[in-house]
LUMVO-285773 format. One record per residue: residue in three letters; y, z, x of N, C-alpha, C in turn. Coordinates in steps of 0.001 Angstrom, whole numbers, padded with zeros to 6 digits, always signed. Each point is the difference from the previous one (the first is absolute). Layout:
N
alaYZXYZXYZX/...
END
This chain:
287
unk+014406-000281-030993-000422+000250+001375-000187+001495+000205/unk-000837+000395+001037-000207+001406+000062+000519+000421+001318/unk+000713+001386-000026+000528+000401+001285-000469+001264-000038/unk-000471+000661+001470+000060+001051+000364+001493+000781+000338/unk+000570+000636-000255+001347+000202+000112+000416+001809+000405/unk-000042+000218+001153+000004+001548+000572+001750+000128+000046/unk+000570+001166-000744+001416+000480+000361-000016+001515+000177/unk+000917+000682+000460+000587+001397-000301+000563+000504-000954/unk-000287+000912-000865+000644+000142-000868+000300+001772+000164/unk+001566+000673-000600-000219+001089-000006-000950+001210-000456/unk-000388+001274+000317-001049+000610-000181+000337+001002-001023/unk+000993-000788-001211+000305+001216-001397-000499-000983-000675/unk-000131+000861-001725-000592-000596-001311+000781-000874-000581/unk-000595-001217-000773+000591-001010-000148+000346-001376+000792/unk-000213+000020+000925+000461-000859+000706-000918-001334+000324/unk-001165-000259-000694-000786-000978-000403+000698-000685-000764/unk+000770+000853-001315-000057-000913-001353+001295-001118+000618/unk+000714+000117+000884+001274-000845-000237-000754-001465+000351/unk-001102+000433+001425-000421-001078+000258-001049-000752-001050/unk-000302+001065-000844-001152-001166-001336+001117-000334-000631/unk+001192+000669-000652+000906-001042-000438+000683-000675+000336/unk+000115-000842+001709+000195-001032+000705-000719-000980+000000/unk-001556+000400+000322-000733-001269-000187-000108-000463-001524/unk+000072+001239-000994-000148-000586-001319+001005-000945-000748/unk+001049-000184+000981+001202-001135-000639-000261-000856+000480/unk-000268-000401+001503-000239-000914+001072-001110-000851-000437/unk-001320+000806-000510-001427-000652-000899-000865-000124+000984/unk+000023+001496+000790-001081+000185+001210-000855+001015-001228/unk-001269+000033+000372-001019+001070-000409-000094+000379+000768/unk-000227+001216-000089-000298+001145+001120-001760-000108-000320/unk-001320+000083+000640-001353-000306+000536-000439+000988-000073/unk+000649+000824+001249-000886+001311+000616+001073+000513+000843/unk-000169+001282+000389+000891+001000+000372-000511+000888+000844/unk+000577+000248+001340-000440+001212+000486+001350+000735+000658/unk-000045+001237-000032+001194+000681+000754-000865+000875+000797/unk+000500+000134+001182+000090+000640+001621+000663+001219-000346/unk-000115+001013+000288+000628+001009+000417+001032+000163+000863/unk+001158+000201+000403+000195+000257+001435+001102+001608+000102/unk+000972-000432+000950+001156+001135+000091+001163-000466-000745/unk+000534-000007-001240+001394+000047-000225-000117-001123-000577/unk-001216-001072-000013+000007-001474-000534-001937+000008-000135/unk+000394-000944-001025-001846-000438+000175-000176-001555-000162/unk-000956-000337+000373-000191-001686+000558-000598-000027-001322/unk+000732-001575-000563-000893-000381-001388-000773-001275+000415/unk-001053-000097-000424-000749-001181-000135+000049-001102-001088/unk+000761-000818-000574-000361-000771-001247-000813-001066+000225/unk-001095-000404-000823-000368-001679+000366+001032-000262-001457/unk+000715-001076+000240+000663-000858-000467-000591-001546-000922/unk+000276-000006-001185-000540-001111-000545+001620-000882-000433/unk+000077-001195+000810+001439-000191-000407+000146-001322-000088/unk+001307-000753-000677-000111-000974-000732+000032-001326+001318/unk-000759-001068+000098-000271-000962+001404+001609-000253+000170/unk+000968-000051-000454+001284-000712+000490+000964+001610+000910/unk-000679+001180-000385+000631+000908+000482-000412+000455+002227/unk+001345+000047+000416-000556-000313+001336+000092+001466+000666/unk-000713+000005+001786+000234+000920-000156+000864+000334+000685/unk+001410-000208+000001+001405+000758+000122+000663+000470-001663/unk-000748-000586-000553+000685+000186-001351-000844+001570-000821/unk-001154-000125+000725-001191+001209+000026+000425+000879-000015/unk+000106+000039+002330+000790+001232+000146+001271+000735-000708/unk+000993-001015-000043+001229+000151-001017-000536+000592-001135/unk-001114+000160-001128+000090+000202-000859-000635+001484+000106/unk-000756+000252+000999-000439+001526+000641+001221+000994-000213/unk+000302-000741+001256+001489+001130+000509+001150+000391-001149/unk-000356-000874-001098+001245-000100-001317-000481+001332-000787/unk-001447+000217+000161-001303+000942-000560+000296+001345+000585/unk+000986-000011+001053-000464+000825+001197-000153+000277+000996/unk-000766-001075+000676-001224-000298+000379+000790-000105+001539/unk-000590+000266+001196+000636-000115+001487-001073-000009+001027/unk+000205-001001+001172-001082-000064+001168-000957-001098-001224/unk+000639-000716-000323-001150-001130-001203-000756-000923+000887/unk-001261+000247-000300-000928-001386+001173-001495-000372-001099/unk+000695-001381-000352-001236-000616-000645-000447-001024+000726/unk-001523-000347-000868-000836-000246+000509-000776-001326-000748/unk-000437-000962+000013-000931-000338-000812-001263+000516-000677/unk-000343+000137-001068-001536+000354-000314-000527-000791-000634/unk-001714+000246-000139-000589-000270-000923-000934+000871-000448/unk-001062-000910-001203-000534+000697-001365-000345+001909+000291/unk-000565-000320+001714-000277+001374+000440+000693+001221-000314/unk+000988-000373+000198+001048+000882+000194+000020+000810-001157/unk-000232-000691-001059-000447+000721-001669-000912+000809-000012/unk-000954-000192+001069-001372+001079-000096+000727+001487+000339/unk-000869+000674-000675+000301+001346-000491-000326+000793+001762/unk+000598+000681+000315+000332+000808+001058-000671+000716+000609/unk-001043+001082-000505-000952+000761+000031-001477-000901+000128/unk-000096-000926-001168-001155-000890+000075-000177-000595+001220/unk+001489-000558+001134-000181-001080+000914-000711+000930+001315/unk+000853+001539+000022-000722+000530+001108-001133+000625-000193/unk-000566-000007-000573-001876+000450-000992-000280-001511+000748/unk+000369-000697-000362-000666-001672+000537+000212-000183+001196/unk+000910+000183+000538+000556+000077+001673-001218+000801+000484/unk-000156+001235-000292-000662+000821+000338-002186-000255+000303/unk+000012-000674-001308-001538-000371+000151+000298-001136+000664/unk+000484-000739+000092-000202-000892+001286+000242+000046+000859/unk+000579+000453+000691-000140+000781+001105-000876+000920+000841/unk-001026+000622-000839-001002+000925-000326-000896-001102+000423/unk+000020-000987-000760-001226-001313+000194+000196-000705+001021/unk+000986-000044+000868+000242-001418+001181+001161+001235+000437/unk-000636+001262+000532+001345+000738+001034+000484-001070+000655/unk-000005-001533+000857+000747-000581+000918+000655-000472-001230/unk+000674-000221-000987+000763-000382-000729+001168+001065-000413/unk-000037+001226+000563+000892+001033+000010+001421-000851+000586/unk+000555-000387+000873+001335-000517+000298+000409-000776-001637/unk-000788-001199+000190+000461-000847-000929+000410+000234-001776/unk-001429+001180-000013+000055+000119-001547+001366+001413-000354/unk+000458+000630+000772+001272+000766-000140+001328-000549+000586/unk-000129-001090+000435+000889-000771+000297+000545-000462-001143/unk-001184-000791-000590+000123-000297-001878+000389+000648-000394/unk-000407+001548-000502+000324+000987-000276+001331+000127-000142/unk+000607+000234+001126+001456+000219+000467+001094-001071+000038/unk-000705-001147-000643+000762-001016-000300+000777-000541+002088/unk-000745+000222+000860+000084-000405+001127-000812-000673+000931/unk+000105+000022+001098-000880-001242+001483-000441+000891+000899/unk-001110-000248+000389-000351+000872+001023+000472-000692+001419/unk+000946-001128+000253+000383-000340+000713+001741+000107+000147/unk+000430-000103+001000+001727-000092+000308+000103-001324-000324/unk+001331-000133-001044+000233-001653-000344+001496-000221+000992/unk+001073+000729-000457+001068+000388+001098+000658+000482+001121/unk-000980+001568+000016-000225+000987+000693+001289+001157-000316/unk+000120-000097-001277+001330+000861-000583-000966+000743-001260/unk-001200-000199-000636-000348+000669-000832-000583+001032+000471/unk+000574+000710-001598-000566+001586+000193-001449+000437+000051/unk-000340+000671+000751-001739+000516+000543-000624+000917-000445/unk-000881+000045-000883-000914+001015-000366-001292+000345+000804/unk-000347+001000+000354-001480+000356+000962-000168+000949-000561/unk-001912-000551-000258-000392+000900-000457-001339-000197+000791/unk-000696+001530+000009-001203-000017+000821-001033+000525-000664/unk-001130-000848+000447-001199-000061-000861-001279+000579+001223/unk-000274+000943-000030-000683+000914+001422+000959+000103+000874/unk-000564-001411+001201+000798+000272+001870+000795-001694-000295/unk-000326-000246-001190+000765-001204+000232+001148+000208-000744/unk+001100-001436+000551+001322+000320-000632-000002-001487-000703/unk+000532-000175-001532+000491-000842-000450+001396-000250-000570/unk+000857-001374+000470+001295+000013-000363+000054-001246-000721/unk+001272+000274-001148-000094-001184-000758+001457-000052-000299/unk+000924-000971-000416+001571-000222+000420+000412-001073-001118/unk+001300+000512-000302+000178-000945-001205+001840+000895+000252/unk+000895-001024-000304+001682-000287-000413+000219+001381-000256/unk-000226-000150-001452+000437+001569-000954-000469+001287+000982/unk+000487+001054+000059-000368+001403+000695-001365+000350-001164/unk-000401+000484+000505-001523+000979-000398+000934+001402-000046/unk-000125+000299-001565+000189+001282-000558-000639+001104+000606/unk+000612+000926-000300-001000+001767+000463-001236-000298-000668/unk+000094-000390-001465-001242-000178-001267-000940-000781+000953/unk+000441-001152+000178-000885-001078+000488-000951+000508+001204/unk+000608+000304+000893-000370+000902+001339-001127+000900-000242/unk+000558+001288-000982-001222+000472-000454-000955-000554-000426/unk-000304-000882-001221-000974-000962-000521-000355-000038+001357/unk+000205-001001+001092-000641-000412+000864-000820+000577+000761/unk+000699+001211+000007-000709+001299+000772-001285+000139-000289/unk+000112+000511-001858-001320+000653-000882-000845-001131+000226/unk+000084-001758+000127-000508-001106-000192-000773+000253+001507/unk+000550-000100+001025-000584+000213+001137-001027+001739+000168/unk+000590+000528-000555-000833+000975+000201-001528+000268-000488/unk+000022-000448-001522-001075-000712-000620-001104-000614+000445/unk+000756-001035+000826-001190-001031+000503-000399+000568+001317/unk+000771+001146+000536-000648+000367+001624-001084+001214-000973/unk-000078+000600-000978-000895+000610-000131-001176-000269-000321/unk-000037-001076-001096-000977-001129-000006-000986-000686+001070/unk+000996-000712+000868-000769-000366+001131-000202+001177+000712/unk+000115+001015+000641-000492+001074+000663-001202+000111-000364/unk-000119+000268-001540-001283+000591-000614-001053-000638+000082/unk+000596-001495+000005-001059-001091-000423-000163-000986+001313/unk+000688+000096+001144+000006-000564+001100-001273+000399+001069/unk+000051-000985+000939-001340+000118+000848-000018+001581+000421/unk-000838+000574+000618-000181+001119+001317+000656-000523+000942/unk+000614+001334+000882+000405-000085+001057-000566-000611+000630/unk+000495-000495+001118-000874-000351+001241-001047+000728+000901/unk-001359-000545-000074-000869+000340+000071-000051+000169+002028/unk-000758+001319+000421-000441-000136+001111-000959-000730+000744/unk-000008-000048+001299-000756-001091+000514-001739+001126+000035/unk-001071-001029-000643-000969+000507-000299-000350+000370-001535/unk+001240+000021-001172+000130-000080-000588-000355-000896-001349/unk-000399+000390-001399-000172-001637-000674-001356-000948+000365/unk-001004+000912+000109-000767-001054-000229-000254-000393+001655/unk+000332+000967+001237-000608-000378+001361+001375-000891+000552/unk+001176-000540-000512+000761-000294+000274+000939+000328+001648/unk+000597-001527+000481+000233+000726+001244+001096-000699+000146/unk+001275+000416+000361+001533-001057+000242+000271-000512+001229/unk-000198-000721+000490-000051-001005+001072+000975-000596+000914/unk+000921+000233+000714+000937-000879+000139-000002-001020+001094/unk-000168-001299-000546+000373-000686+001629+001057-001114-000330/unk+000519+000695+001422+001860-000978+000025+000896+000372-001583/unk+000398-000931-000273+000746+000054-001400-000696-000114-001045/unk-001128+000751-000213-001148+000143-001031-000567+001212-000456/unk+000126+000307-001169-000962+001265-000051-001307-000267-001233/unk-000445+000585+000376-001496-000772-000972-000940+001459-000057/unk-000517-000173-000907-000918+001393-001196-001182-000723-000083/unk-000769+000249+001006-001401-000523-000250-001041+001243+000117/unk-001027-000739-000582-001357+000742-000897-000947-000540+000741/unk-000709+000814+000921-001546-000977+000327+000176-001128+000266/unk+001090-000790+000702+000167-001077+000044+000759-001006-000314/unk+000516+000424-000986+000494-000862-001247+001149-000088-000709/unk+000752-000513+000383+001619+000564+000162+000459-000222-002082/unk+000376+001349+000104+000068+000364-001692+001739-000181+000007/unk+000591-000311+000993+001471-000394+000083+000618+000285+001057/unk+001523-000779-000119+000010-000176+001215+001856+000278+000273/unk+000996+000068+000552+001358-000294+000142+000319-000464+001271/unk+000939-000827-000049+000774-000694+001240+001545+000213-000304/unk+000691+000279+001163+001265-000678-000317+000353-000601+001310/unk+001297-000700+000134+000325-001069+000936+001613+000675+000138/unk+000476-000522+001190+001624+000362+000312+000718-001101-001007/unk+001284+000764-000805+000622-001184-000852+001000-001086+000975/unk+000224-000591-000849+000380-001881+000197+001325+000804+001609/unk+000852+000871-000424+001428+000463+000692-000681+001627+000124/unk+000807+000122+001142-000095+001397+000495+000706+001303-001188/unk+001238-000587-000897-000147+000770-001582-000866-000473-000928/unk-000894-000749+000071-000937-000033-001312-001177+000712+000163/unk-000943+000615-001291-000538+000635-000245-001566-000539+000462/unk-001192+000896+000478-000389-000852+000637-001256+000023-001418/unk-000507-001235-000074-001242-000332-000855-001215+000882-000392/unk-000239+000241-000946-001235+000753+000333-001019-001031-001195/unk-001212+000264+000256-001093-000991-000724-001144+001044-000365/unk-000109+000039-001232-000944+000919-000605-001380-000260-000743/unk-001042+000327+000438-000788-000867-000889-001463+001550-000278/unk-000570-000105-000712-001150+000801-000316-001190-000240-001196/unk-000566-000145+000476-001415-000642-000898-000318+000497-001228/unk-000266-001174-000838+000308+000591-001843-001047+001280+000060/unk-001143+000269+000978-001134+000934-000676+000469+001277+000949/unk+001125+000320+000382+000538+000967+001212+001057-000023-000696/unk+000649-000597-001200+001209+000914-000325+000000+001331-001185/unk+001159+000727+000607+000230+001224-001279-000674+000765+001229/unk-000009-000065+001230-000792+001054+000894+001107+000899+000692/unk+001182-000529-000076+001235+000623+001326-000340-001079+001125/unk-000716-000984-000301-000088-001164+001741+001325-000634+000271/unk+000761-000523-001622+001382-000339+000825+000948+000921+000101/unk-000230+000641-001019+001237+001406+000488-000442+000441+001576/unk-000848+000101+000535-000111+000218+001814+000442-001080+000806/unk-000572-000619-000915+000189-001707+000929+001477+000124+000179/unk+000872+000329-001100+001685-000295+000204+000611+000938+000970/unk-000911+001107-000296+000540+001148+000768+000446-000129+001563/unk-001860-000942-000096-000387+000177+001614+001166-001095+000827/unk-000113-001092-000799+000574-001187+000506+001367+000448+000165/unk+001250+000806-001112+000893+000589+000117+000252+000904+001562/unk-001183+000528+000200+000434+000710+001135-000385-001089+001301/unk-000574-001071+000406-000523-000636+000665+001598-000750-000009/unk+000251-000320-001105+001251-001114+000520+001367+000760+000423/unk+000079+001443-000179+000979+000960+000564-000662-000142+001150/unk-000658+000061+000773-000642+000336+001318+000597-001641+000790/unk+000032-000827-000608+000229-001571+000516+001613+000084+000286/unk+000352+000979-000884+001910-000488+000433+000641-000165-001752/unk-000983-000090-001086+000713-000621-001188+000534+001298-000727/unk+000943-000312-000808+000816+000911-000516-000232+000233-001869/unk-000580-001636-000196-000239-000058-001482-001027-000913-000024/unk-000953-000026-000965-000735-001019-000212+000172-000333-001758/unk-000804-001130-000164-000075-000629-001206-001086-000091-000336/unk-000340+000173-000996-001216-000008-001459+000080-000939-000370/unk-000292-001634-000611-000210-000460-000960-001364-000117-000526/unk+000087-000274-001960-001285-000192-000458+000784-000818-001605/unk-001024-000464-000217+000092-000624-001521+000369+001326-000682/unk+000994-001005-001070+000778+001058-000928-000799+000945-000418/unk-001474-000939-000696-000595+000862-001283-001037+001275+000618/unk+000258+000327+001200-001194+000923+000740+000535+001111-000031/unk-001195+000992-000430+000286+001057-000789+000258+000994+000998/unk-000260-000208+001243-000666+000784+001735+001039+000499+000287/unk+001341-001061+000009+000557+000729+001409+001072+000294-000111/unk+000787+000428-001503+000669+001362+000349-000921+001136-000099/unk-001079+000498-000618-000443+001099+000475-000833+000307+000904/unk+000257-001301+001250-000894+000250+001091+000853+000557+000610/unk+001674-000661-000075+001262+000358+001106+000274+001966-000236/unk-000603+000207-001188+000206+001256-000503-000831+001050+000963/unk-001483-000732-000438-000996+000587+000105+000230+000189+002032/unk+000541-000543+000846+000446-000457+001023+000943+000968+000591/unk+001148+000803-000777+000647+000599-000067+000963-000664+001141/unk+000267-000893-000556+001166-001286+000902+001212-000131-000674/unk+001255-000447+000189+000989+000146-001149+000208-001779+000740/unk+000164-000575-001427+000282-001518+000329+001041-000311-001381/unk+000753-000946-000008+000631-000530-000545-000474-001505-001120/unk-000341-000192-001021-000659-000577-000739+000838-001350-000755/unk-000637-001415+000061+001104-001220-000293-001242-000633-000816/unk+000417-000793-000757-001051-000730-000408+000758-001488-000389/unk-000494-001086-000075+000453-001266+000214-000891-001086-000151/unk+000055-000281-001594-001181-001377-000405-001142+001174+000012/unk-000787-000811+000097-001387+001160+000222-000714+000501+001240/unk+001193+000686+000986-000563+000345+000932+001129+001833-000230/unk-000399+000387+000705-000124+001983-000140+000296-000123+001868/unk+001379+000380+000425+000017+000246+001785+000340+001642-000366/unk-000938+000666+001419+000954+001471+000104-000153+000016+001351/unk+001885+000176+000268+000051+000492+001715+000102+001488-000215/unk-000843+000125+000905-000297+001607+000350+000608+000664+002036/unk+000745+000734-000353+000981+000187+000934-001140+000897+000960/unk-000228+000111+001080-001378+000502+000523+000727+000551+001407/unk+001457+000056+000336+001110+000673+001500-000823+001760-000372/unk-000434+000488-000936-000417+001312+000184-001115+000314-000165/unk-000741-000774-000064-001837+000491+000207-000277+000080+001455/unk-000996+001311+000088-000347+000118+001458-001103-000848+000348/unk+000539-000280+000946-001175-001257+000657-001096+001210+000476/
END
């Protein structure tokens, strides 16, 4: 069976081998290895290859005999063998390819959920432009880890910057373009011809976030029409009384984290099956 298996161990020389000659009586293989840095101790990582009748109280017990203190294993699999450097090179281009897959695919990463399962796990945020992403898992997130997450997020906000729509375009702008608003609507029409459009609606309860609906015509995108469109609608639904609104779109759309960017909005990013939500907190845009 394979375990992920995180302990403390002291921060002098030597102090690995007692634990390889613990598992080496017991008839655990040691997999793969990583050590953490820290103050006075450093966090070890083992994946664990160990015999099916061995449990895990008998695990931990055989850690702490190593050493080993603060012991928290885990189940794994074959993954867990993949080489370390290779997974965030791979994390990395995909992410690059489907930015709305940023929560989920460093979640993987980090061996965590981009959701609360208890509401006791430890929280990593990391921000990718104006948006914020959090992802939560049992074990604490190392200083190491934190950083990774950092450089990981930082990466992809430079990427999308570079490669993300134009700002939001002025009215007259784009091709004769003109932004429109009537009632809970804002719409970017051309000569007529509405090249897109946004709505949002008051949510379900006076704390929920209120809806927003985004749409823009395949031969009008890559212009800045929804990066305005969000903008505009953002400030239209501050003007109504709302405090946050919501984004949804299909997972695989490449648009709208670097529209929320391009937007200069800070929203919070979830993804779930194949849908991509971002509430975007909007109490400080001037109406």
């Amino acid at each position: 069976m394979l375990w992920r298996v995180r302990a403390t161990i002291p921060d002098r020389p030597g102090t690995l081998a007692p634990l390889a000659q613990e598992c080496g009586r017991t008839g655990v293989n040691i997999g793969a290895v990583q050590v953490f840095p820290g103050l006075g101790s450093r966090t070890v990582e083992l994946i664990l290859i160990t015999p099916e009748e061995l449990s895990e109280s008998e695990l931990i017990a055989l850690v702490e005999r190593g050493g080993g203190s603060s012991v928290v294993p885990d189940p794994a699999n074959r993954a867990a063998l993949d080489d370390q450097p290779t997974r965030y090179i791979k994390a990395a281009q995909t992410i690059l390819e489907k930015p709305a897959s940023f929560p989920d695919v460093v979640a993987h990463l980090f061996d965590a959920d981009v959701t609360a399962v208890h509401g006791t796990e430890d929280v990593m945020e990391m921000t990718v432009g104006t948006a914020a992403v959090q992802i939560r898992r049992h074990t604490p997130f190392t200083p190491t880890e934190r950083t990774r997450g950092a450089a990981m997020a930082e990466l992809v906000s430079a990427v999308l910057v570079r490669e993300g729509p134009p700002a939001p375009t002025r009215a007259g702008e784009a091709g004769g373009l003109e932004y429109v608003v009537v009632e809970d609507t804002v719409s970017a029409v051309a000569g007529g011809f509405v090249a897109g459009r946004a709505a949002v609606a008051p949510g379900a309860t006076a704390d929920d976030p209120w809806p927003v609906e985004l749409w823009v015509d395949p031969s009008w995108q890559r212009r800045g029409i929804g990066t305005r469109l969000l903008a505009d609608i953002a400030r239209l639904a501050r003007s109504r009384g709302a405090a946050e609104i919501v984004l949804t779109a299909p997972a695989d759309s490449q648009a709208v984290l670097p529209m929320v960017l391009s937007a200069g909005l800070r929203g919070r990013i979830r993804m779930a099956g194949d849908i991509v939500t971002v509430r975007i907190a909007i109490t400080d845009l001037r109406v």
